[in-house]
Backbone bond lengths (Angstrom), bond angles and torsions (degrees), N, CA, C in turn:
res aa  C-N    CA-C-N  psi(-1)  N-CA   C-N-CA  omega(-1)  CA-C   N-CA-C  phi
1 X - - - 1.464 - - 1.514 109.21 -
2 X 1.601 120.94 129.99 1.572 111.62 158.34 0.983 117.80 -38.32
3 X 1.712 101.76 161.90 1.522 103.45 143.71 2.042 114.86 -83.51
4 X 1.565 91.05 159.76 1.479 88.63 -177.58 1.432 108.92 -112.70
5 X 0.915 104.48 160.44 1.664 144.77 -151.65 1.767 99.88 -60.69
6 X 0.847 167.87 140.57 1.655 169.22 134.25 1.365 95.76 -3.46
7 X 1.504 117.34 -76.14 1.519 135.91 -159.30 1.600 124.79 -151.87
8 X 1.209 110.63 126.58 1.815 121.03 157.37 1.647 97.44 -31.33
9 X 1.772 89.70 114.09 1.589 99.44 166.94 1.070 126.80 -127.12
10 X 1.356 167.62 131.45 1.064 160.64 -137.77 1.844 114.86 -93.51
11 X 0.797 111.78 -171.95 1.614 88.28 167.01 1.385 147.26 -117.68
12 X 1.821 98.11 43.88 1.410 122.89 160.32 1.477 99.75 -92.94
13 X 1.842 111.64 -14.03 1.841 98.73 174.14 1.775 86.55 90.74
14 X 1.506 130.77 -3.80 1.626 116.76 147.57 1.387 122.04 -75.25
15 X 1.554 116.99 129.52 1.189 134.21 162.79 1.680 115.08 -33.84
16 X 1.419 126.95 133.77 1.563 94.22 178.10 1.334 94.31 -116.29
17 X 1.783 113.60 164.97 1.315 101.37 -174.61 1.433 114.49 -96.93
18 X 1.563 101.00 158.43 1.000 110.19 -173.34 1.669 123.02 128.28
19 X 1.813 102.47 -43.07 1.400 115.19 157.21 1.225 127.21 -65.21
20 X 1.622 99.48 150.12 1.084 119.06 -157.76 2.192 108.96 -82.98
21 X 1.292 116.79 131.25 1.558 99.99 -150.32 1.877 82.49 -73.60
22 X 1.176 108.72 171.24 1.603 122.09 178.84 1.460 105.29 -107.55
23 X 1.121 137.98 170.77 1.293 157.54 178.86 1.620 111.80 -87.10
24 X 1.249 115.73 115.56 1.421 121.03 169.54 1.880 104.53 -105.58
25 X 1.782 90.54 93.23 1.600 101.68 164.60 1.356 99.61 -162.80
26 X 1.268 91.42 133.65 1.767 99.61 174.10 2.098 109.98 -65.83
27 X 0.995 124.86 140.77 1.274 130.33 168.52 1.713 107.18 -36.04
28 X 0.765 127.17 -41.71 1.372 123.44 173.11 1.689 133.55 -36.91
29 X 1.242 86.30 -30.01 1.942 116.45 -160.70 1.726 88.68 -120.47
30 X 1.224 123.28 1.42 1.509 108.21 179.43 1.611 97.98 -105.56
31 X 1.767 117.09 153.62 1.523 109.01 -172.90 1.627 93.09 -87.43
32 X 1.148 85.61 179.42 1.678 117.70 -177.43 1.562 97.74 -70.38
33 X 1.204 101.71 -53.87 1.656 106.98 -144.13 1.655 92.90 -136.33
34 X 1.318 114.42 117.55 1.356 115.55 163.74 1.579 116.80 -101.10
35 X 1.356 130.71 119.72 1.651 132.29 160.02 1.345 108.84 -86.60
36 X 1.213 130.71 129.15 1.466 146.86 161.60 1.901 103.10 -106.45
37 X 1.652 99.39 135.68 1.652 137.60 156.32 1.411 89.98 -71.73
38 X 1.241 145.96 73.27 1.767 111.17 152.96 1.379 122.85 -55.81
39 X 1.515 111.60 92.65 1.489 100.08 177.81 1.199 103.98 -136.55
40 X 1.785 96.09 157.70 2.409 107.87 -171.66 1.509 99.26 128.28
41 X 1.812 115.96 -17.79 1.571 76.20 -146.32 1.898 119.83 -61.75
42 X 1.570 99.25 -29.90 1.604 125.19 -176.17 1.962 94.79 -38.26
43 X 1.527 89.22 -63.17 1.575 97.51 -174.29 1.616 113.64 -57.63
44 X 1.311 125.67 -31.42 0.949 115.61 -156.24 1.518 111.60 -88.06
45 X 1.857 102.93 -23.58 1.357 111.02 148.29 1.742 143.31 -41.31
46 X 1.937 81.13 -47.68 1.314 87.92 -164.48 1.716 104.35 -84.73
47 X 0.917 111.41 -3.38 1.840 115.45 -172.02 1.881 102.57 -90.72
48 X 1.609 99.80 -2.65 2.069 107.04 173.61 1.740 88.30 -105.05
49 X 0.993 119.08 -16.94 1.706 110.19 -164.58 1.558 118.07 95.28
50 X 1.384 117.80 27.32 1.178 113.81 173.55 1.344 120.42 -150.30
51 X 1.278 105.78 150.46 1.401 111.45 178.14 1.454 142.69 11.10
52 X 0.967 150.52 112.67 1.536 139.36 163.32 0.958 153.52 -42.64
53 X 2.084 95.10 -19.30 0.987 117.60 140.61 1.661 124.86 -62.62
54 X 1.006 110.34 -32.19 1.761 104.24 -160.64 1.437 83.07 -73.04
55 X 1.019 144.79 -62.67 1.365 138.60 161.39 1.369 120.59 3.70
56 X 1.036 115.08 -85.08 1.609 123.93 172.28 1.727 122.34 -59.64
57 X 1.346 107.58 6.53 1.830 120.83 177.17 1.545 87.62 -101.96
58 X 1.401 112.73 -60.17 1.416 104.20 -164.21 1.543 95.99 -71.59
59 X 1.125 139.12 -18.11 1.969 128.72 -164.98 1.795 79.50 -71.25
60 X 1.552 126.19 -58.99 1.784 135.88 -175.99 1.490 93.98 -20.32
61 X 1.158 124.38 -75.48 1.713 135.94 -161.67 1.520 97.45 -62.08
62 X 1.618 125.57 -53.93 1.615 112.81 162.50 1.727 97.91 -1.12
63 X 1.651 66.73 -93.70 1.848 91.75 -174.90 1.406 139.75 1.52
64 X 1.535 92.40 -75.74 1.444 96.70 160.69 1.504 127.93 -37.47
65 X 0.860 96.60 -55.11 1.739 118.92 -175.94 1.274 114.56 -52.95
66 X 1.116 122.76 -46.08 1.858 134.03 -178.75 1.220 81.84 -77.47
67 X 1.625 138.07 -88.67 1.093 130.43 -148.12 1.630 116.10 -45.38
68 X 1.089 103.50 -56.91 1.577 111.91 168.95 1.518 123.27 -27.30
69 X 1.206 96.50 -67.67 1.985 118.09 165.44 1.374 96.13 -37.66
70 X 1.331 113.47 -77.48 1.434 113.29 -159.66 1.336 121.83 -61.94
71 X 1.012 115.54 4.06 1.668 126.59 -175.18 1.493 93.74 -102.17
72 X 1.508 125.04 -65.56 1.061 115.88 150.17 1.570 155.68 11.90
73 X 1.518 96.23 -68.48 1.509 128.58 165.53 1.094 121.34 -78.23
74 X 1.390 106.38 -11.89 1.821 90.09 -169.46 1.358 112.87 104.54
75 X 0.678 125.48 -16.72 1.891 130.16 -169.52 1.923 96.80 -50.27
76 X 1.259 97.93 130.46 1.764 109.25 157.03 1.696 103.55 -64.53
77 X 1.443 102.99 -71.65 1.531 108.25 -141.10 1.585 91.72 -112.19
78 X 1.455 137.10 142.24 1.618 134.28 155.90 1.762 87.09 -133.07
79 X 1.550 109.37 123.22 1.024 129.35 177.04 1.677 124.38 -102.48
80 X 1.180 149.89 72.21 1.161 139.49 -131.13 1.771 105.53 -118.62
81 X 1.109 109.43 152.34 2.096 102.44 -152.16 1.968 81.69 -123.42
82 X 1.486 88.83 85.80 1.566 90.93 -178.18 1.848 127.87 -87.21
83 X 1.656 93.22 -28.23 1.485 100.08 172.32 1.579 99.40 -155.16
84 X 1.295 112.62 132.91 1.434 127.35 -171.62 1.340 104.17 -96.08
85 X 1.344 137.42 161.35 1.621 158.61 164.22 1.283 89.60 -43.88
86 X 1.344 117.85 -77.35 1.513 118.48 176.62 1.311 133.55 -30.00
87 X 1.553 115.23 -44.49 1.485 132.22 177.27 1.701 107.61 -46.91
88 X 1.042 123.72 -23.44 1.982 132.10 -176.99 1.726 82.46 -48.17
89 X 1.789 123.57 -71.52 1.029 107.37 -162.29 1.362 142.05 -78.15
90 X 1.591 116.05 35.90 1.472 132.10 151.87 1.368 95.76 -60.19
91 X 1.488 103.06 175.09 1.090 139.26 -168.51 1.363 113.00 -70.17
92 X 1.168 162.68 74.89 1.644 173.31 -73.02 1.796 77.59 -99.46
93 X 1.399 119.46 -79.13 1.763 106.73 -178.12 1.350 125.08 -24.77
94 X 1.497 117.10 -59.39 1.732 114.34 170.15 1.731 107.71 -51.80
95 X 1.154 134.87 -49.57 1.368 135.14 -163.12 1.355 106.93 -60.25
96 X 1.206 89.44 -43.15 2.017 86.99 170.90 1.224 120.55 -96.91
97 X 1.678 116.20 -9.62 1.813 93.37 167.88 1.612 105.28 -80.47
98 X 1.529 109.54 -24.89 1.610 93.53 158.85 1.634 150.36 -99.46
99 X 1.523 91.24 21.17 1.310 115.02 168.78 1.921 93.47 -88.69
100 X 0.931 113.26 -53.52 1.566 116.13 -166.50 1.933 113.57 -56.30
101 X 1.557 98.13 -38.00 1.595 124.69 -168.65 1.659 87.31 -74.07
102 X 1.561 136.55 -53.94 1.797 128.17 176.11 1.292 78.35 -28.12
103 X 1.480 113.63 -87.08 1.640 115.43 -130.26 1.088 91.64 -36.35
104 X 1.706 125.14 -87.79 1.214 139.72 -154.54 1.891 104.55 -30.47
105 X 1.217 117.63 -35.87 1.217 102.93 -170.13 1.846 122.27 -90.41
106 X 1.476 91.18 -10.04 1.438 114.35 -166.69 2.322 87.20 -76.77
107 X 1.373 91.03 -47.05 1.781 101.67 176.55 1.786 97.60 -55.21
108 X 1.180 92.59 -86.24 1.723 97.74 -161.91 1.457 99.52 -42.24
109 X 1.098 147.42 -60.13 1.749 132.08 -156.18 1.461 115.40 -94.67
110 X 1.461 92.86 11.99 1.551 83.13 169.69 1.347 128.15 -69.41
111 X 1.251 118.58 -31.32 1.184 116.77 142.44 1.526 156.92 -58.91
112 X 1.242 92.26 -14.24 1.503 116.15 164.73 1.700 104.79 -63.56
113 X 1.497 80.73 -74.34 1.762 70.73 -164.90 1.233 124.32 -71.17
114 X 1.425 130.11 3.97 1.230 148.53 121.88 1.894 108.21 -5.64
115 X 1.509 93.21 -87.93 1.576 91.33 168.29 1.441 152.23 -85.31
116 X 1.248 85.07 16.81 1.395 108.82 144.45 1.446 135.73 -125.73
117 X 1.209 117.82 34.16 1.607 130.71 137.47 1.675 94.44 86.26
118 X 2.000 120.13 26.75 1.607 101.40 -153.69 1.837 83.97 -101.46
119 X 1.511 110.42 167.09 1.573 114.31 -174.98 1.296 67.52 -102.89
120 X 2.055 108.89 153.34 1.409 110.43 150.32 1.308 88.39 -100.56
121 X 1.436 117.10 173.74 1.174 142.07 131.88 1.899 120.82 -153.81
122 X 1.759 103.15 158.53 1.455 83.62 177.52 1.940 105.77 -106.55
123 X 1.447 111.43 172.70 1.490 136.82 147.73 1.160 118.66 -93.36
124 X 1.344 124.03 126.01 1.159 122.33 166.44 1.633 112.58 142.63
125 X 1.807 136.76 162.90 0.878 121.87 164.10 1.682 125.34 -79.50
126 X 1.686 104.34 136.08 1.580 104.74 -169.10 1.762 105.48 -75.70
127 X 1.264 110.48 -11.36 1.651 107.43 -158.51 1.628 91.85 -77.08
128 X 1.654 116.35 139.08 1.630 115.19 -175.11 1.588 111.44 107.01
129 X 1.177 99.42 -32.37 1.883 100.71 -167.80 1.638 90.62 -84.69
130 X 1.417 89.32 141.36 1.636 90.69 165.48 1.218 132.45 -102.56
131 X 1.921 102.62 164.57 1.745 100.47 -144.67 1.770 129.09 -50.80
132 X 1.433 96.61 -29.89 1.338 99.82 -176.35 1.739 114.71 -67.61
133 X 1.229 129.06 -19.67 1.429 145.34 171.84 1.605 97.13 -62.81
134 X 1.583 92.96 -61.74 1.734 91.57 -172.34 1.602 114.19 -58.35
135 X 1.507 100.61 -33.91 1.360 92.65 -178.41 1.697 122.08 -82.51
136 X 1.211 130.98 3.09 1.150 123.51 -169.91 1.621 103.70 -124.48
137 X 1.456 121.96 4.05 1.552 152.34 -171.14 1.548 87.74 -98.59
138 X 1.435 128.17 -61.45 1.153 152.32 -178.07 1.453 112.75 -54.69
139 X 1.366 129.25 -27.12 1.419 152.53 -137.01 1.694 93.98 -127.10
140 X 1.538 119.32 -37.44 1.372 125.44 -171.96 1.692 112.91 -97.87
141 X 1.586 97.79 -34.49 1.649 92.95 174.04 1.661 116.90 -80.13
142 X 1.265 118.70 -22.96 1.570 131.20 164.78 1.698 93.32 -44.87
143 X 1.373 97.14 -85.35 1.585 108.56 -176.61 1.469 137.18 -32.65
144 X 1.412 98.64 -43.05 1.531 116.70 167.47 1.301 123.60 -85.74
145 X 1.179 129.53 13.33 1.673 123.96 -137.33 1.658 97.02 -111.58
146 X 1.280 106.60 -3.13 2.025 104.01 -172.86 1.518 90.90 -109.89
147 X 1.215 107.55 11.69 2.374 99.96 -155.61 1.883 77.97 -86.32
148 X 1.504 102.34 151.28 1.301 116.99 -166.20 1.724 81.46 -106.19
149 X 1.259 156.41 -43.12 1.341 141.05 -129.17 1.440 91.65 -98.09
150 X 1.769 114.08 -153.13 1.272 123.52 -171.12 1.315 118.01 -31.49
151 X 1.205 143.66 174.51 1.443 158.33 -120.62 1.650 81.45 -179.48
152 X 1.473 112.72 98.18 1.774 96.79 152.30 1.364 105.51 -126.85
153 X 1.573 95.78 128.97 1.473 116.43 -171.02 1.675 97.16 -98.52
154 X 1.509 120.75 144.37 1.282 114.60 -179.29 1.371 97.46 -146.21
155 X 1.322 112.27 110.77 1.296 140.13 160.84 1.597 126.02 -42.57
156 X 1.102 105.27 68.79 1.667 108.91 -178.18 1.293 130.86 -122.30
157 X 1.157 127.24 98.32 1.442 144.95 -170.70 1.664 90.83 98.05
158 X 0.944 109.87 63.86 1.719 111.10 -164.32 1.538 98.56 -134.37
159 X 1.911 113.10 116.38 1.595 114.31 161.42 1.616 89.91 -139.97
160 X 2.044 99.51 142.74 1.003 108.47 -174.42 1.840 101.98 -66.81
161 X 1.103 126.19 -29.42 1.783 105.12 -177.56 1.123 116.22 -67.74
162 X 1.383 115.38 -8.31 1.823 114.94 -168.20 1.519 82.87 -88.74
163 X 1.888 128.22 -66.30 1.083 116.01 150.51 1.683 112.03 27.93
164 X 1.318 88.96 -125.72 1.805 105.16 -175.39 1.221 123.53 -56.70
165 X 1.185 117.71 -6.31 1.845 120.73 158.69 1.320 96.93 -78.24
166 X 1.183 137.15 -78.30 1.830 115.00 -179.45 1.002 98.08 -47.78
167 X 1.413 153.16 -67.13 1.394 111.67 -153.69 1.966 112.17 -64.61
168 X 1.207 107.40 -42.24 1.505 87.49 176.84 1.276 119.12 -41.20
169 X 1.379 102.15 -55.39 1.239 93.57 174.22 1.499 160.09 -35.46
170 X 1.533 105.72 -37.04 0.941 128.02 165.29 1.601 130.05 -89.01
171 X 1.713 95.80 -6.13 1.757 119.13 170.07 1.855 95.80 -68.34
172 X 1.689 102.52 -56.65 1.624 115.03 -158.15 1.992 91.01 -53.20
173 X 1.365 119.33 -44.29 1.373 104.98 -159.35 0.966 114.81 -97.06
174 X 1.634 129.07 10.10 1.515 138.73 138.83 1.843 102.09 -59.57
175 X 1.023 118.10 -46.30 1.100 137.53 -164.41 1.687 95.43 -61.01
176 X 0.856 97.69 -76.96 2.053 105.01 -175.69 1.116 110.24 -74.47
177 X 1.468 142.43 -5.07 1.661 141.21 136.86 1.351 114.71 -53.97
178 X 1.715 128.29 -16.30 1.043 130.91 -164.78 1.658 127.66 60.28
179 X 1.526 103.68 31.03 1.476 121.97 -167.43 1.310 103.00 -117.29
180 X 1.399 107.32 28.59 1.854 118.14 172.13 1.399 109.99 177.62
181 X 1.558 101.20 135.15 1.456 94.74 166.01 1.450 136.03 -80.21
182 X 1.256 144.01 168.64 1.264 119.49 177.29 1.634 101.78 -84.81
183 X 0.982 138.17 -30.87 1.341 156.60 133.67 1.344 109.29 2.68
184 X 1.626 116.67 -64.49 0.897 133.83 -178.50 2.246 128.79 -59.43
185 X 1.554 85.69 -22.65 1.492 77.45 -176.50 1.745 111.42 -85.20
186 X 1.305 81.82 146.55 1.441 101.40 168.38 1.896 114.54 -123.36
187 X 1.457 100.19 -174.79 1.765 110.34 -177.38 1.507 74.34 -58.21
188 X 0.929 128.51 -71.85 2.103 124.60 -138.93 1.831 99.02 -58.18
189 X 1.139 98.99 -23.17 2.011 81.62 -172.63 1.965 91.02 -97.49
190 X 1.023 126.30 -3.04 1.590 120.40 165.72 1.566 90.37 -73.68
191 X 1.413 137.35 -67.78 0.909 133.12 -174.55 1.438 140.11 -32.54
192 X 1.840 92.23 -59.25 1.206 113.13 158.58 1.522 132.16 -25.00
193 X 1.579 112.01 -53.07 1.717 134.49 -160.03 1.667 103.71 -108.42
194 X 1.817 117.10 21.58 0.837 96.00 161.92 1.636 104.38 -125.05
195 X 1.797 107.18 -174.52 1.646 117.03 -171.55 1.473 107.43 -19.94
196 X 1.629 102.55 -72.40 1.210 129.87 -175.60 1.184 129.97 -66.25
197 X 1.837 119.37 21.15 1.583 125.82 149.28 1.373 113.93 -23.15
198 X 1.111 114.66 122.84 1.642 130.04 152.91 1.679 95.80 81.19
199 X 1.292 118.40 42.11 1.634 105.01 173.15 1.522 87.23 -114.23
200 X 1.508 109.65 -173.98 1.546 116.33 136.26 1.370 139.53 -81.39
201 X 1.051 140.31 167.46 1.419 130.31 -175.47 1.220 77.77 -95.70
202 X 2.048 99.63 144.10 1.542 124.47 -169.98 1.995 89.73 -75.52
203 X 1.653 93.19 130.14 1.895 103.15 166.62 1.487 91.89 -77.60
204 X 1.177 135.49 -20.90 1.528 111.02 -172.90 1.724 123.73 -152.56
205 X 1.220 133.87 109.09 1.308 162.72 -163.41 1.442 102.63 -80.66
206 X 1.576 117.84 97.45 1.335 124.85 160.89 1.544 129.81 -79.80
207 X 1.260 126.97 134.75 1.324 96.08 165.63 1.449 104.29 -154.69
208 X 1.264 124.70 158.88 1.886 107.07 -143.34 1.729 75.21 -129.62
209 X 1.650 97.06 176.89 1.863 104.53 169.72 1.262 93.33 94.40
210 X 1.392 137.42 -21.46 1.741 114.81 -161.02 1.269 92.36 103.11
211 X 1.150 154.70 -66.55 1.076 127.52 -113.95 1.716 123.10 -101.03
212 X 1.426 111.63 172.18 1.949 97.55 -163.96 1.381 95.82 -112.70
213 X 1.379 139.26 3.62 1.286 130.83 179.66 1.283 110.62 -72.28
214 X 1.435 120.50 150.63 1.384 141.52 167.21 1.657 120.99 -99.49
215 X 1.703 97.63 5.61 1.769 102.16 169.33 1.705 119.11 17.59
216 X 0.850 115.91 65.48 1.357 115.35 176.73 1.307 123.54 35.84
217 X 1.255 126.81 53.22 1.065 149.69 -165.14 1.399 130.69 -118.25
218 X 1.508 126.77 80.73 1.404 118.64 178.28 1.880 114.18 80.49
219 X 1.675 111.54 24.92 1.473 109.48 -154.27 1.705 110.60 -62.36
220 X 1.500 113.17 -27.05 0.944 118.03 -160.19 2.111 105.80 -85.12
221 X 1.139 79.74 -52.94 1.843 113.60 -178.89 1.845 96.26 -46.10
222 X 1.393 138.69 -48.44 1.383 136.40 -129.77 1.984 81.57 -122.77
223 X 1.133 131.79 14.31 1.354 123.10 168.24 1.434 126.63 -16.66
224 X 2.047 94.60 -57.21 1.329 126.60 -162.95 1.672 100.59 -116.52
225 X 1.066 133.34 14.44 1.518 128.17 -177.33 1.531 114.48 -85.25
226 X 1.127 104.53 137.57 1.499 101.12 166.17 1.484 125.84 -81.76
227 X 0.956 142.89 148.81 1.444 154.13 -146.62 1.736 106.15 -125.63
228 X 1.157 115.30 128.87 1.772 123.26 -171.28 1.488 90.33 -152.48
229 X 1.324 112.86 104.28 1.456 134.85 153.73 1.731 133.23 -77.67
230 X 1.012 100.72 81.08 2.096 121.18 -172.54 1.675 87.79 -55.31
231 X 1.192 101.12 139.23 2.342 116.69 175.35 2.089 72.04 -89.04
232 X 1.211 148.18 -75.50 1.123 156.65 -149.41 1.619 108.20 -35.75
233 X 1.172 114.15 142.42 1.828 119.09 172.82 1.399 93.41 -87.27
234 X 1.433 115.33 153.64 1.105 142.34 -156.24 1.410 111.87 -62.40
235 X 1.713 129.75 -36.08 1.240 168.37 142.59 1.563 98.76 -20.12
236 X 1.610 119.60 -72.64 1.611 132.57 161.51 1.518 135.20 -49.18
237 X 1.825 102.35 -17.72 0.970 110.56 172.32 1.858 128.00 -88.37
238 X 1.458 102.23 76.93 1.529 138.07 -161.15 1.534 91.92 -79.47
239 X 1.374 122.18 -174.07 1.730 133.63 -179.86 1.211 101.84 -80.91
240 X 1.130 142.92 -31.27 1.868 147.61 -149.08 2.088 80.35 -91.84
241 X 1.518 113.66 -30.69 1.529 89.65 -156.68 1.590 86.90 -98.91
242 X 1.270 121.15 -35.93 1.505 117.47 175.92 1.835 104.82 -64.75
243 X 1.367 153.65 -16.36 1.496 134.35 172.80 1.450 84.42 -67.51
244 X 1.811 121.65 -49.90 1.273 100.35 -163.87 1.614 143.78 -63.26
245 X 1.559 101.22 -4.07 1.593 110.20 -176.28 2.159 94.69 -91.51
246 X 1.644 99.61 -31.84 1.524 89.38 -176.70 1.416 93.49 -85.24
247 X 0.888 149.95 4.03 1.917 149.04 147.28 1.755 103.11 -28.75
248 X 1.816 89.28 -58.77 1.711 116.96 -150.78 1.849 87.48 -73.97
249 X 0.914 103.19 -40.82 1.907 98.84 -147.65 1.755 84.60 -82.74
250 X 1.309 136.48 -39.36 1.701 130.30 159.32 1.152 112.45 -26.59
251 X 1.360 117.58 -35.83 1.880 122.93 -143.34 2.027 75.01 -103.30
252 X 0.979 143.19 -59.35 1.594 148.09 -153.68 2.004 92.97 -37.01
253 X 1.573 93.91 147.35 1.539 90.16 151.55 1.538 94.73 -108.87
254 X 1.103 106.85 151.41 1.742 108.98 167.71 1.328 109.97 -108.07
255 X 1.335 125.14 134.12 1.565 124.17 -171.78 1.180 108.29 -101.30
256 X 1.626 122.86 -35.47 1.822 129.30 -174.12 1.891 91.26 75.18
257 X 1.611 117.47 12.94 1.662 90.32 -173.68 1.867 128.29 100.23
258 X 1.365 80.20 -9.13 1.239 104.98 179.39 1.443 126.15 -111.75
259 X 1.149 143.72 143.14 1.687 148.38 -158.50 1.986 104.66 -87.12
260 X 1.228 105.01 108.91 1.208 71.11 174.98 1.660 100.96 -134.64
């Protein structure tokens, strides 16, 4: 892939306003696999005077926007940590205006990512989600499932310890079928038996709001990831603030652990 251009220019070669500036990095310096924290939106609501919901409508349009970009760019993998195991204990009203807000978004962008070539699929356990989620989640990975471009993985009902308890789990009863040795495991068959079979491990860990927690998020997968912390609520986190974290992760040396 080129690198791209600063800005849409007209053809005196002036920027016009209004466009959106583009990313100057050659594919080389861009990661494989981006994971995003979406976090702020509640706050970012509540700091205009409204709702927590309105929060989480405007974080939806985020959405678009990163995903879009990243399809854009080239991106393999955009991994996004949309509802956690934990998230059940909000307030039963939030759970369903954002149980209700999937659908709606799983409808409206299906076509989006349609034209832009992105696979959906989700992470996470399906048992708990309700049917209409499953069914219109179900409705998008059918649909998306031949698209050659981005990989968007969406983290819903998704914690990395539940993570690696199914996969043990499902190591132990290979294990007591006698269809593995214990001998036999390595990192790659932990890998193997979890959500995120056959991705890459994300090169780079977003997480917006300020904040430094890793909320159970990707524990196993992010060993080697680099970490870019946005001051912005999730809502603010537009394309101008996402070139700027892949700005940061260009500039990283990555060692893997190693001296170099």
């Amino acid at each position: 892939m080129p690198s791209t251009t600063a800005n849409q220019q007209d053809a005196t070669g002036t920027p016009q306003p209004g466009d959106t500036p583009r990313l100057e990095l050659p594919s080389a310096e861009l990661p494989r696999h981006v994971a995003v924290i979406m976090d702020g939106n509640g706050r970012w609501a509540q700091q205009r005077g409204q709702d927590r919901t309105f929060g989480h409508r405007k974080g939806a349009e985020a959405v678009r926007a990163v995903v879009t970009e990243s399809a854009k760019l080239g991106l393999d993998v955009l991994t996004l940590y949309s509802f956690s195991t934990e998230n059940w204990t909000r307030s039963q009203s939030e759970v369903a205006f954002l149980m209700n807000l999937y659908v709606e978004y799983l409808v409206r962008e299906r076509e989006t990512l349609a034209e832009n070539n992105v696979r959906f699929i989700q992470i996470g356990r399906r048992e708990g989600l309700p049917t209409p989620v499953l069914h219109e989640m179900d409705q998008v990975i059918e649909a998306t499932s031949k698209n050659t471009g981005l990989t968007l993985a969406l983290a819903l009902n998704y914690g990395s310890r539940a993570e690696i308890t199914d996969a043990v789990r499902a190591i132990a009863r290979k294990v007591a079928a006698g269809e593995l040795s214990p001998d036999a495991i390595e990192d790659t068959t932990i890998s193997n038996h979890l959500y995120t079979a056959g991705l890459p491990d994300p090169d780079l860990l977003i997480r917006t709001a300020g904040e430094m927690r890793l909320s159970n998020y990707l524990l196993w997968q992010i060993s080697y990831a680099e970490f870019y912390v946005a001051d912005v609520c999730w809502p603010d986190f537009q394309v101008e603030a996402y070139h700027k974290a892949l700005r940061a992760y260009a500039k990283r040396q990555r060692k893997f652990g190693a001296v170099v």
